[in-house]
PQR file of N, CA, C, O and H, with PARSE charges and radii, in Angstrom:
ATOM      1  N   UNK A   1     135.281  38.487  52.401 -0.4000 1.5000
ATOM      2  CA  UNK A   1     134.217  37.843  51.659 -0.0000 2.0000
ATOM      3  C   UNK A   1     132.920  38.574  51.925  0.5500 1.7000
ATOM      4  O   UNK A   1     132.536  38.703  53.087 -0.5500 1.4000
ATOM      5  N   UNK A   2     132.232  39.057  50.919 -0.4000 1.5000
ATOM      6  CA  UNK A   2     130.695  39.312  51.015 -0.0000 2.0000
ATOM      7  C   UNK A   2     129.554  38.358  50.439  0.5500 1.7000
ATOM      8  O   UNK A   2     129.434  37.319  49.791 -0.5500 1.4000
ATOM      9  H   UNK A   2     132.544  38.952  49.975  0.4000 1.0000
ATOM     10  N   UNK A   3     128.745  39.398  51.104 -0.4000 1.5000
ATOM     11  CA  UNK A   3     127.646  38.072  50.361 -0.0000 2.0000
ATOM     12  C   UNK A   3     126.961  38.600  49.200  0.5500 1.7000
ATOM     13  O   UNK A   3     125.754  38.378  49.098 -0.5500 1.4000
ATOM     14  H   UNK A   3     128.843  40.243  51.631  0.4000 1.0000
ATOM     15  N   UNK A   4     127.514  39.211  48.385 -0.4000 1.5000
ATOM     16  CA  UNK A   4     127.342  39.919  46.915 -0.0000 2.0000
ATOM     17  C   UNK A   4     128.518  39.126  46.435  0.5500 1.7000
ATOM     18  O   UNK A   4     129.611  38.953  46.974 -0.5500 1.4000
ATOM     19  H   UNK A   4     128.494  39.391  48.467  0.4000 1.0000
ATOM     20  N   UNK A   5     127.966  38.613  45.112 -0.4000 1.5000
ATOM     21  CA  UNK A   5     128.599  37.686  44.046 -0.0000 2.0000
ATOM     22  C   UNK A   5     128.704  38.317  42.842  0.5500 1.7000
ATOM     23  O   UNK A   5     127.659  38.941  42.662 -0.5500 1.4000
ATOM     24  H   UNK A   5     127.078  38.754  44.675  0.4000 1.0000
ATOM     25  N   UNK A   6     129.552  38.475  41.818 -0.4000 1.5000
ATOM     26  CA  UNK A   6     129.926  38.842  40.617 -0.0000 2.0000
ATOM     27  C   UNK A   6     128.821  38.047  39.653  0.5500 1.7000
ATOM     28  O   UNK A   6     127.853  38.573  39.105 -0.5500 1.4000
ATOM     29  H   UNK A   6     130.401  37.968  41.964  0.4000 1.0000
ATOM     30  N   UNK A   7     129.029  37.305  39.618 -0.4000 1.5000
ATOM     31  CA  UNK A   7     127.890  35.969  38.942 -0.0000 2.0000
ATOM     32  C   UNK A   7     127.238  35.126  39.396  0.5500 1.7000
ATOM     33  O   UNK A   7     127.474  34.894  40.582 -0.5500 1.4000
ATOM     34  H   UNK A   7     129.815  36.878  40.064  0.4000 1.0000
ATOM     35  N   UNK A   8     126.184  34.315  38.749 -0.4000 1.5000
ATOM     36  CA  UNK A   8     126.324  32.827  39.281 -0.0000 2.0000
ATOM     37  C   UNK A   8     127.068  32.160  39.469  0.5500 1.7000
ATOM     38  O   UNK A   8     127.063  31.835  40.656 -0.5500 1.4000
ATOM     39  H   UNK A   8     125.992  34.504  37.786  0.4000 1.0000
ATOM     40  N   UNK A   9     127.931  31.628  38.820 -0.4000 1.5000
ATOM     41  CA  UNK A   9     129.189  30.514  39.502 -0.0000 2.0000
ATOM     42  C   UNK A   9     129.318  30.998  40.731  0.5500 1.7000
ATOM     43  O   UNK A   9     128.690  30.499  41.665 -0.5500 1.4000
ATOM     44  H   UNK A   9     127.935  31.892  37.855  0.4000 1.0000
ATOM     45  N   UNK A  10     130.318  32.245  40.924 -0.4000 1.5000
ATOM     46  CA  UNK A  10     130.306  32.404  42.102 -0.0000 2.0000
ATOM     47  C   UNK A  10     129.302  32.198  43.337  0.5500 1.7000
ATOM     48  O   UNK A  10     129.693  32.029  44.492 -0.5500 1.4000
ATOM     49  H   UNK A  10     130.828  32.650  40.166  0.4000 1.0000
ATOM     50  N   UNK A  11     128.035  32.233  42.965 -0.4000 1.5000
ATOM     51  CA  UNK A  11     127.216  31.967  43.979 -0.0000 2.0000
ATOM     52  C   UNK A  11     126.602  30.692  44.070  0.5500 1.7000
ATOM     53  O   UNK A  11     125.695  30.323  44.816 -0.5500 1.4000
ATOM     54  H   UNK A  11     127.717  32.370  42.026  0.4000 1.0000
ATOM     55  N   UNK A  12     127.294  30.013  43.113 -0.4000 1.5000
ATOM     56  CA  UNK A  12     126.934  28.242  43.281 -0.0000 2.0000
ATOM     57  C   UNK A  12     128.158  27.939  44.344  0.5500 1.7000
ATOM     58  O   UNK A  12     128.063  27.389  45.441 -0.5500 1.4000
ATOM     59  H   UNK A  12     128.031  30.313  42.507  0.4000 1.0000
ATOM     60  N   UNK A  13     129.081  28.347  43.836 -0.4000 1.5000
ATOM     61  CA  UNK A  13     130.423  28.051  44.764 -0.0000 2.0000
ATOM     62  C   UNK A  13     130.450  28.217  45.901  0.5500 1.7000
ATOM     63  O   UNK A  13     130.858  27.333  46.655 -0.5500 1.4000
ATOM     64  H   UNK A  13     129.158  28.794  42.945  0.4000 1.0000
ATOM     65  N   UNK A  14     130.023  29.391  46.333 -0.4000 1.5000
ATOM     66  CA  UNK A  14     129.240  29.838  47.613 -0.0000 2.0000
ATOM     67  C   UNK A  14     130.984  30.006  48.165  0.5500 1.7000
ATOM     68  O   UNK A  14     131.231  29.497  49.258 -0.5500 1.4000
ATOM     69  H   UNK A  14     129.691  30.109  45.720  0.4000 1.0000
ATOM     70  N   UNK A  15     132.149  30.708  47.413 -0.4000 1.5000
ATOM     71  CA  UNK A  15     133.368  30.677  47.916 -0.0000 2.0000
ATOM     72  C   UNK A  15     134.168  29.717  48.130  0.5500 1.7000
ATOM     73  O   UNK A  15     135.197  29.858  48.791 -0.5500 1.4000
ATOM     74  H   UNK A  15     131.948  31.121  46.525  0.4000 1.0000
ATOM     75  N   UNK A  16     133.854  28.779  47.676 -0.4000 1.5000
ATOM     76  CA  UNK A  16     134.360  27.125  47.524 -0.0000 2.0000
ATOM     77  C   UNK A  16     133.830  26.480  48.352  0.5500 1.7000
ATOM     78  O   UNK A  16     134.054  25.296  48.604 -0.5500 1.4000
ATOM     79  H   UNK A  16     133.018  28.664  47.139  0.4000 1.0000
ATOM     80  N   UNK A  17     132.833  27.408  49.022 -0.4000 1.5000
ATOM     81  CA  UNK A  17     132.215  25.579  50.000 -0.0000 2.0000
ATOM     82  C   UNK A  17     130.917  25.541  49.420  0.5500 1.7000
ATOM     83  O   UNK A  17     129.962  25.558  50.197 -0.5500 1.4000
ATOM     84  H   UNK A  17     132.651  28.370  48.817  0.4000 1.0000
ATOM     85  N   UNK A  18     130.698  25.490  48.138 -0.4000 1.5000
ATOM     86  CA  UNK A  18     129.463  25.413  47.559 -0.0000 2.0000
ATOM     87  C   UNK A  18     128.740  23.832  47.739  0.5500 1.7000
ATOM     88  O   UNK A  18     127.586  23.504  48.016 -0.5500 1.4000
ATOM     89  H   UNK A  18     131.474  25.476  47.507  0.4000 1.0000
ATOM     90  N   UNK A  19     129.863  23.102  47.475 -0.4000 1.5000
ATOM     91  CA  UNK A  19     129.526  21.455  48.121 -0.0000 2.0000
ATOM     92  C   UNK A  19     128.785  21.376  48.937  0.5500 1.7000
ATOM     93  O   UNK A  19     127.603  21.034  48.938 -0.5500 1.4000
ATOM     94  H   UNK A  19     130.800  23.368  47.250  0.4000 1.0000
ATOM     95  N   UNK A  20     129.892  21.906  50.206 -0.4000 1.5000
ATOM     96  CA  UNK A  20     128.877  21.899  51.805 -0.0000 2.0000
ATOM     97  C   UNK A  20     127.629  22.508  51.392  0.5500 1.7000
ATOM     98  O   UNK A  20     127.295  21.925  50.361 -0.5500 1.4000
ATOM     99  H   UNK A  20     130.853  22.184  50.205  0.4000 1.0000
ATOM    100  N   UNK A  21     127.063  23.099  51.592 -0.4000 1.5000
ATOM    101  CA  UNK A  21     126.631  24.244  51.337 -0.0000 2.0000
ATOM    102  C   UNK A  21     125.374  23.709  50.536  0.5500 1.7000
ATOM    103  O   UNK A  21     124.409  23.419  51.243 -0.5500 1.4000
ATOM    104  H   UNK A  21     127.335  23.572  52.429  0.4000 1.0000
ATOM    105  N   UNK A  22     125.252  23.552  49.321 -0.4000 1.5000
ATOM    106  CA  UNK A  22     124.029  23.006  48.429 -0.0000 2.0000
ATOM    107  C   UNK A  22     123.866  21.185  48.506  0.5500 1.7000
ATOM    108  O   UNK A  22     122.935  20.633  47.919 -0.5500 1.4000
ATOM    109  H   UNK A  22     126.037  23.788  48.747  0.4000 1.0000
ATOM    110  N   UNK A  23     125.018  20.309  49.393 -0.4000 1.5000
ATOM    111  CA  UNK A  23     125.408  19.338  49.694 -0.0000 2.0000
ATOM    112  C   UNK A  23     123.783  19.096  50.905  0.5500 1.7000
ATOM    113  O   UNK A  23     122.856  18.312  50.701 -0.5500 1.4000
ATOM    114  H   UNK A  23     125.774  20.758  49.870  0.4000 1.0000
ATOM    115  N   UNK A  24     123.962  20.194  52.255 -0.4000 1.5000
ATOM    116  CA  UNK A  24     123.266  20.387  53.374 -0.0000 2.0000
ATOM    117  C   UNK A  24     121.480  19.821  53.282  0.5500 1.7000
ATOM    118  O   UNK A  24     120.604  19.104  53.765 -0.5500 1.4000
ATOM    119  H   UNK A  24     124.715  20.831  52.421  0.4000 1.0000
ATOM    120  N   UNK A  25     122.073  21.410  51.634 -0.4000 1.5000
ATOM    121  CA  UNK A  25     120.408  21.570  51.285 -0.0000 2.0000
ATOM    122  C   UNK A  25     120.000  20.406  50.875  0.5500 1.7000
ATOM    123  O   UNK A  25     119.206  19.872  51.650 -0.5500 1.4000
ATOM    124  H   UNK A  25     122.785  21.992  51.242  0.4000 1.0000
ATOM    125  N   UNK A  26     120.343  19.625  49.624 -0.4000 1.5000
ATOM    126  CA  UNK A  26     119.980  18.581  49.341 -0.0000 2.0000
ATOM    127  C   UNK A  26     119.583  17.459  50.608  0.5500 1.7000
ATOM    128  O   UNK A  26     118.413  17.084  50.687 -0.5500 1.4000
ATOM    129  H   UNK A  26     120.988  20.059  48.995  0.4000 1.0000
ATOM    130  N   UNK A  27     120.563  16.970  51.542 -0.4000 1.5000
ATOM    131  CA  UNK A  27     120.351  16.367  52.487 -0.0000 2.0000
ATOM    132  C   UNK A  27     119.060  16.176  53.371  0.5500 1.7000
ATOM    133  O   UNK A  27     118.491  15.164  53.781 -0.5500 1.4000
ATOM    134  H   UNK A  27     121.513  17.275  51.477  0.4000 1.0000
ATOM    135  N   UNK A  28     118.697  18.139  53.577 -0.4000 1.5000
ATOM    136  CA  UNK A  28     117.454  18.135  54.128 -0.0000 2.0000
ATOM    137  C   UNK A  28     116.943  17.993  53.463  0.5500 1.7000
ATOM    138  O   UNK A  28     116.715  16.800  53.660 -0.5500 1.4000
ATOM    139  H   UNK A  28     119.159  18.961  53.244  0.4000 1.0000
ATOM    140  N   UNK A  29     116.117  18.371  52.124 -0.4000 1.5000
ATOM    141  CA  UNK A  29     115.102  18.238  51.531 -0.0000 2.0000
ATOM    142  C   UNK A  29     114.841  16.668  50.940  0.5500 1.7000
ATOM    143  O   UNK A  29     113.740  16.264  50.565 -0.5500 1.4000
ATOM    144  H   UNK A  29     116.303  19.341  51.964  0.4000 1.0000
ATOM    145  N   UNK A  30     115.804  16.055  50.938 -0.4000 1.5000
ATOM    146  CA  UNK A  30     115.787  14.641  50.743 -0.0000 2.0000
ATOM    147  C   UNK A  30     114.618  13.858  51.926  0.5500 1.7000
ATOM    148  O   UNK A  30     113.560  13.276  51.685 -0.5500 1.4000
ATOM    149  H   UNK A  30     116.698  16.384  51.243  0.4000 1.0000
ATOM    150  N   UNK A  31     115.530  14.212  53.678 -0.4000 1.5000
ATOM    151  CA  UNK A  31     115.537  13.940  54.282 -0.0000 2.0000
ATOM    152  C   UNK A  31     113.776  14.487  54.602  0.5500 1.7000
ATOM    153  O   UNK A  31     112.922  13.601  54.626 -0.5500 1.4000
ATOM    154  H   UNK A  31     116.389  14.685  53.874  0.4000 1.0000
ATOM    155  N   UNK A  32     113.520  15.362  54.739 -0.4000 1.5000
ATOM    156  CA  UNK A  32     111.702  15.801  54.485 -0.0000 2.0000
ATOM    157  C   UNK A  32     111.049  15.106  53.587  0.5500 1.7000
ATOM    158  O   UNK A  32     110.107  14.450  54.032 -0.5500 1.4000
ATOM    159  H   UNK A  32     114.214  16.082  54.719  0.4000 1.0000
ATOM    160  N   UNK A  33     111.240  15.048  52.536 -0.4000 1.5000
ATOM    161  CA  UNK A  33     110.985  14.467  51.453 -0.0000 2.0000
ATOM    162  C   UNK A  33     110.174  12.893  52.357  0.5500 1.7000
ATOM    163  O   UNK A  33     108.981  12.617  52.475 -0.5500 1.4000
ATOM    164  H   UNK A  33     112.006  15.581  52.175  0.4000 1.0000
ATOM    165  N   UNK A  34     111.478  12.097  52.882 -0.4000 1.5000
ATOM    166  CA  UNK A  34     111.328  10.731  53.152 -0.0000 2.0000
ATOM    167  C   UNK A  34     110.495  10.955  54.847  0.5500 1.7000
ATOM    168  O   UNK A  34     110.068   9.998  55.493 -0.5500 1.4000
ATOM    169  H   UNK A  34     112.448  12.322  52.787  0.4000 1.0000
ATOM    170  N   UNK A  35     110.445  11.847  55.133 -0.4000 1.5000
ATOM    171  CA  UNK A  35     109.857  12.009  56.307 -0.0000 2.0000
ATOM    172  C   UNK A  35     108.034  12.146  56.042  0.5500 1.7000
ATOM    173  O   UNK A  35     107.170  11.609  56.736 -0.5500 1.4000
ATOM    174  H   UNK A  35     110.792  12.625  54.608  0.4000 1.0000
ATOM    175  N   UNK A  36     107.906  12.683  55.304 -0.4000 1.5000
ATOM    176  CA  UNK A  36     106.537  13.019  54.843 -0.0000 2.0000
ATOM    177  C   UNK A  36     105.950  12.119  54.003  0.5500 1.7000
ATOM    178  O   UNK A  36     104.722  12.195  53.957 -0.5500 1.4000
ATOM    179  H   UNK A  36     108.608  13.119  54.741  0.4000 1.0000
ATOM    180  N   UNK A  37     106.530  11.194  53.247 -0.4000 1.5000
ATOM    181  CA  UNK A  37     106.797   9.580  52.875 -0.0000 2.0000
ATOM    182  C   UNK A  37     106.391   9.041  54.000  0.5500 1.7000
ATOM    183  O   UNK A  37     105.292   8.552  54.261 -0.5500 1.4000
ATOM    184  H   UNK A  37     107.528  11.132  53.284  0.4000 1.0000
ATOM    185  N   UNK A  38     107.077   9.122  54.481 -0.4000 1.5000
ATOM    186  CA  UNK A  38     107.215   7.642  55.963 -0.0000 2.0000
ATOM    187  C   UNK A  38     105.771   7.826  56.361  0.5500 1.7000
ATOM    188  O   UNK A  38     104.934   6.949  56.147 -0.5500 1.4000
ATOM    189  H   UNK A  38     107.970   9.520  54.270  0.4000 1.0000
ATOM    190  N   UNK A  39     105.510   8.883  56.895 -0.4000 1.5000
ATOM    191  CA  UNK A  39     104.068   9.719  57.848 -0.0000 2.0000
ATOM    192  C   UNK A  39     102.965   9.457  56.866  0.5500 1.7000
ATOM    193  O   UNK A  39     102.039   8.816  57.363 -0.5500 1.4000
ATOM    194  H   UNK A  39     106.190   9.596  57.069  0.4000 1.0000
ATOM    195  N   UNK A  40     102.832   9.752  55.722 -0.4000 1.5000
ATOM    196  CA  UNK A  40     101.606   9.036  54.820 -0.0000 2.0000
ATOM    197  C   UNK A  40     101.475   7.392  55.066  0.5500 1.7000
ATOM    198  O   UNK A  40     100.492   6.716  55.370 -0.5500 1.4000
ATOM    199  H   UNK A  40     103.585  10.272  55.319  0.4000 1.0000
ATOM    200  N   UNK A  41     102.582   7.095  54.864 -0.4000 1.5000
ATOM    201  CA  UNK A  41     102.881   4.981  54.184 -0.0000 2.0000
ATOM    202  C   UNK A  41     102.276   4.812  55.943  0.5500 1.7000
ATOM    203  O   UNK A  41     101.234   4.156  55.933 -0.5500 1.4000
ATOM    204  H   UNK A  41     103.381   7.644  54.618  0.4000 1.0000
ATOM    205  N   UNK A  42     102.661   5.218  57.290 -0.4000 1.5000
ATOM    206  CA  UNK A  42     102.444   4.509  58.716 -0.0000 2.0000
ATOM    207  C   UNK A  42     100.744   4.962  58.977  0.5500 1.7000
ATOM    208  O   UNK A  42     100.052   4.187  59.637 -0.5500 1.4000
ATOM    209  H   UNK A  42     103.506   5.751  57.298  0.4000 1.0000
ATOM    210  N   UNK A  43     100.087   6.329  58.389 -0.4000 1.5000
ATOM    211  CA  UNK A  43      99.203   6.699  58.481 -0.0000 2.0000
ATOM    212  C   UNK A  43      97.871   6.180  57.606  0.5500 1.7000
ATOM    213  O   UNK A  43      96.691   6.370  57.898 -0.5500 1.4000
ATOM    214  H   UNK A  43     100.649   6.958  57.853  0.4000 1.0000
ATOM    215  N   UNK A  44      98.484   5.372  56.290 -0.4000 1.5000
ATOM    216  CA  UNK A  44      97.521   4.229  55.460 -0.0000 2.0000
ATOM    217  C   UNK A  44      97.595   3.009  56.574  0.5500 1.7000
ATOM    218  O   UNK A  44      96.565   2.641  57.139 -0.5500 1.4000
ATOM    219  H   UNK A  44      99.443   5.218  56.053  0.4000 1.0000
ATOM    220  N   UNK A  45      98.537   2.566  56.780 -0.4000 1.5000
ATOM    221  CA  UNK A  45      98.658   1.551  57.356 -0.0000 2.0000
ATOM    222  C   UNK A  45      98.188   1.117  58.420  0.5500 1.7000
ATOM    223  O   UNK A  45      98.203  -0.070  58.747 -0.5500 1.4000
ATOM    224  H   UNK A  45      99.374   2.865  56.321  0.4000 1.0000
ATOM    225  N   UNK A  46      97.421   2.625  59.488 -0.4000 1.5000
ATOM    226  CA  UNK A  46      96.856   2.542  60.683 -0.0000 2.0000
ATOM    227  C   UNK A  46      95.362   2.644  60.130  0.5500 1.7000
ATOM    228  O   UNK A  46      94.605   2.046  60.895 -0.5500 1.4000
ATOM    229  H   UNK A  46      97.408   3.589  59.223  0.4000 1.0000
ATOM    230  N   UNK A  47      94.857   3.079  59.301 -0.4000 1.5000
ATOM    231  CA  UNK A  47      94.143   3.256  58.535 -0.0000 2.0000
ATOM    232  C   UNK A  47      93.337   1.715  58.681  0.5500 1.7000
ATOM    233  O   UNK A  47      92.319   1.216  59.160 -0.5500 1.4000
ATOM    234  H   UNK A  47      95.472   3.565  58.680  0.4000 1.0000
ATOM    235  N   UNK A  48      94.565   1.361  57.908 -0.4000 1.5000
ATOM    236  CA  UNK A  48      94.083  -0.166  57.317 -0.0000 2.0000
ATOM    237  C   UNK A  48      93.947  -1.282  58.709  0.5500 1.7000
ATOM    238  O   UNK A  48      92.979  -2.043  58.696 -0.5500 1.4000
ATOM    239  H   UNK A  48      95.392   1.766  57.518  0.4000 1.0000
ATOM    240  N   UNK A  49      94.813  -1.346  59.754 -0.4000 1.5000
ATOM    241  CA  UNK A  49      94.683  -1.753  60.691 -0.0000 2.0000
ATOM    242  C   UNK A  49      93.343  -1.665  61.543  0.5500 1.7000
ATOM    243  O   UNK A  49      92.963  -2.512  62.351 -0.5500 1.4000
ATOM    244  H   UNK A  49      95.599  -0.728  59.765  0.4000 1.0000
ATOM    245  N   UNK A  50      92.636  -0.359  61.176 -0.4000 1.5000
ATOM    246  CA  UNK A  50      91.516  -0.027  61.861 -0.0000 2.0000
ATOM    247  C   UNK A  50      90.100  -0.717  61.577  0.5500 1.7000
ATOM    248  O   UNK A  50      89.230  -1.262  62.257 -0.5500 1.4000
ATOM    249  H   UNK A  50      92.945   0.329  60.520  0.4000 1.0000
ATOM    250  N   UNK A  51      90.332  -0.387  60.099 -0.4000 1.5000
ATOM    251  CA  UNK A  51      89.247  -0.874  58.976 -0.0000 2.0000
ATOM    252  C   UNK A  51      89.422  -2.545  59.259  0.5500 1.7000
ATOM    253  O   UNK A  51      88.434  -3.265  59.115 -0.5500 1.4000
ATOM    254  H   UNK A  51      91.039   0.056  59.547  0.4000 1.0000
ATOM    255  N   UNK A  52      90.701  -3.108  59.660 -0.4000 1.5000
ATOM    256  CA  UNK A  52      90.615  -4.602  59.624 -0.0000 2.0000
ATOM    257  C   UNK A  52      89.929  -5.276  61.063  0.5500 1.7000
ATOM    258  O   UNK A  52      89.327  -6.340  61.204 -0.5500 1.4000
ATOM    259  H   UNK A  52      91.504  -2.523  59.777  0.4000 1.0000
ATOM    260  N   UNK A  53      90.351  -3.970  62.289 -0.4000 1.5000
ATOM    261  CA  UNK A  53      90.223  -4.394  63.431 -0.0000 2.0000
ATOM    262  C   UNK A  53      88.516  -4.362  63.614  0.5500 1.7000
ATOM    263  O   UNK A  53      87.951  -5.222  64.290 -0.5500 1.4000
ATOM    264  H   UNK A  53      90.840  -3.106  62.174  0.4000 1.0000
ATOM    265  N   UNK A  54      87.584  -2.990  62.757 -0.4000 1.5000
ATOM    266  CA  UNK A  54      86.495  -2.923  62.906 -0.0000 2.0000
ATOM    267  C   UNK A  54      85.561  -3.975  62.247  0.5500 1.7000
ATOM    268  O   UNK A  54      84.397  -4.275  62.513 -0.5500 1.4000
ATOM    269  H   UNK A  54      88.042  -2.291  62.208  0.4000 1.0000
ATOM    270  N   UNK A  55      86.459  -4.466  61.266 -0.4000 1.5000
ATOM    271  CA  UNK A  55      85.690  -5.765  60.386 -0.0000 2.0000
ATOM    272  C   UNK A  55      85.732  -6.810  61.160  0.5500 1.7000
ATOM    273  O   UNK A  55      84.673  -7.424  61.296 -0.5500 1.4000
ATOM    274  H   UNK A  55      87.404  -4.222  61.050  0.4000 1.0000
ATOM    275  N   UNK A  56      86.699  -7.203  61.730 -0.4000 1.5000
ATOM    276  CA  UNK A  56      86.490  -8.513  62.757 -0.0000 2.0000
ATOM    277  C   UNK A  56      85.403  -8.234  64.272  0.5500 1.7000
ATOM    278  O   UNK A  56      84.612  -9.010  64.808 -0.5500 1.4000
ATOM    279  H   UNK A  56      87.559  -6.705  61.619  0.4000 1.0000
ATOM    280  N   UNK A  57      85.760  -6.881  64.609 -0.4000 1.5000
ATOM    281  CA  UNK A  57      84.635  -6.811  65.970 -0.0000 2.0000
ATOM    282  C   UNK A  57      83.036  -6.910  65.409  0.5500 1.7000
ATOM    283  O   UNK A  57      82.085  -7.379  66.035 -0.5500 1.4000
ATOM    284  H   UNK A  57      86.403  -6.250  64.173  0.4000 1.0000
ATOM    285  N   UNK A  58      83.025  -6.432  64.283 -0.4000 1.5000
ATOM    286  CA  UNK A  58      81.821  -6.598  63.398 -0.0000 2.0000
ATOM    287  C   UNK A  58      80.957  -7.875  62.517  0.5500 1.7000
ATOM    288  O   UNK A  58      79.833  -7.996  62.029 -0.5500 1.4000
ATOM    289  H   UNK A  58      83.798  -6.052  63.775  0.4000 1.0000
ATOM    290  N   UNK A  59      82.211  -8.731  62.637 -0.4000 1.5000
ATOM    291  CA  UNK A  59      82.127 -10.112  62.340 -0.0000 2.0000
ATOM    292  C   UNK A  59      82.543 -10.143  60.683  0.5500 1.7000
ATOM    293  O   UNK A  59      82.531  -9.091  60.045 -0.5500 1.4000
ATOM    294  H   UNK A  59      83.124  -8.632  63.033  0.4000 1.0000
ATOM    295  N   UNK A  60      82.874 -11.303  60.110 -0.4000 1.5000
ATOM    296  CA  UNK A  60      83.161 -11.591  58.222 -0.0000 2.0000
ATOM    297  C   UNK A  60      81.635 -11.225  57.607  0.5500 1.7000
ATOM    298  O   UNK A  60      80.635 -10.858  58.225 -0.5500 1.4000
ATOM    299  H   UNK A  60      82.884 -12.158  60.628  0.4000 1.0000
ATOM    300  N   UNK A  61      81.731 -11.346  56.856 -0.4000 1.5000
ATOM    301  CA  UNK A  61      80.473 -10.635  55.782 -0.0000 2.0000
ATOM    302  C   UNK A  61      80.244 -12.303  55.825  0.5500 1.7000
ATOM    303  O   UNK A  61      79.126 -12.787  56.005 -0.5500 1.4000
ATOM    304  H   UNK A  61      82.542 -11.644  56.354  0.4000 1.0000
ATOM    305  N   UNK A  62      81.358 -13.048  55.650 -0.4000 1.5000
ATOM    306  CA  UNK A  62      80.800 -14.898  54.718 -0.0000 2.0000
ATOM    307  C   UNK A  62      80.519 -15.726  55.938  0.5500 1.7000
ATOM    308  O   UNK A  62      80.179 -16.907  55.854 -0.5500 1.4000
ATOM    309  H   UNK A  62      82.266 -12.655  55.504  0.4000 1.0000
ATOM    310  N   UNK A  63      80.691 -14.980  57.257 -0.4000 1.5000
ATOM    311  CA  UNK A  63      80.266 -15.636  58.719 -0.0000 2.0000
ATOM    312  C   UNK A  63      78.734 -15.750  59.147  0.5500 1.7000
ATOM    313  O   UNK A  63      78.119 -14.686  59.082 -0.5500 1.4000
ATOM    314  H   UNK A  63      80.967 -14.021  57.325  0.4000 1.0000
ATOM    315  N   UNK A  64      78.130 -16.690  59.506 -0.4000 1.5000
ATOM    316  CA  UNK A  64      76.793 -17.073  59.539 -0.0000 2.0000
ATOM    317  C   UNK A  64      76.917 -16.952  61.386  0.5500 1.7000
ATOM    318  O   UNK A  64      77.734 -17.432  62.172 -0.5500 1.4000
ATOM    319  H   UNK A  64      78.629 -17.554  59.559  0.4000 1.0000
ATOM    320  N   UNK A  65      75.592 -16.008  61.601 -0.4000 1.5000
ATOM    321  CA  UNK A  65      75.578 -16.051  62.709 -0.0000 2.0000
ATOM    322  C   UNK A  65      74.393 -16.405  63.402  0.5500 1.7000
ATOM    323  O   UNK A  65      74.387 -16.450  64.632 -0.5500 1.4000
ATOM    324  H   UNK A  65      74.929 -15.618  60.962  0.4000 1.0000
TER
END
């Protein structure tokens, strides 16, 4: 087996383990995909935790002091 292909098919097939193979890829890039997802959505969310925690040490806007 080389790694020179006659065509495309053949190099989708990747020699019949084209499954595995473009199966992997998909997996990771999925898997990044939802990783870099996750890390934005926890990084608003601390965000927002902050902005809520600084509004209460700061007191309500409708709080009479």
């Amino acid at each position: 087996m080389s790694i020179w292909w006659n065509n495309w098919a053949d190099f989708w097939a990747m020699g019949k383990h084209g499954v595995y193979v473009w199966g992997s890829y998909g997996v990771a890039a999925l898997l990044l995909v939802a990783e870099i997802w996750q890390a934005r959505r926890a990084r608003q969310q601390a965000l927002q935790e902050v902005r809520l925690t600084r509004l209460a040490a700061d007191g309500s806007p409708g709080e009479s002091t």
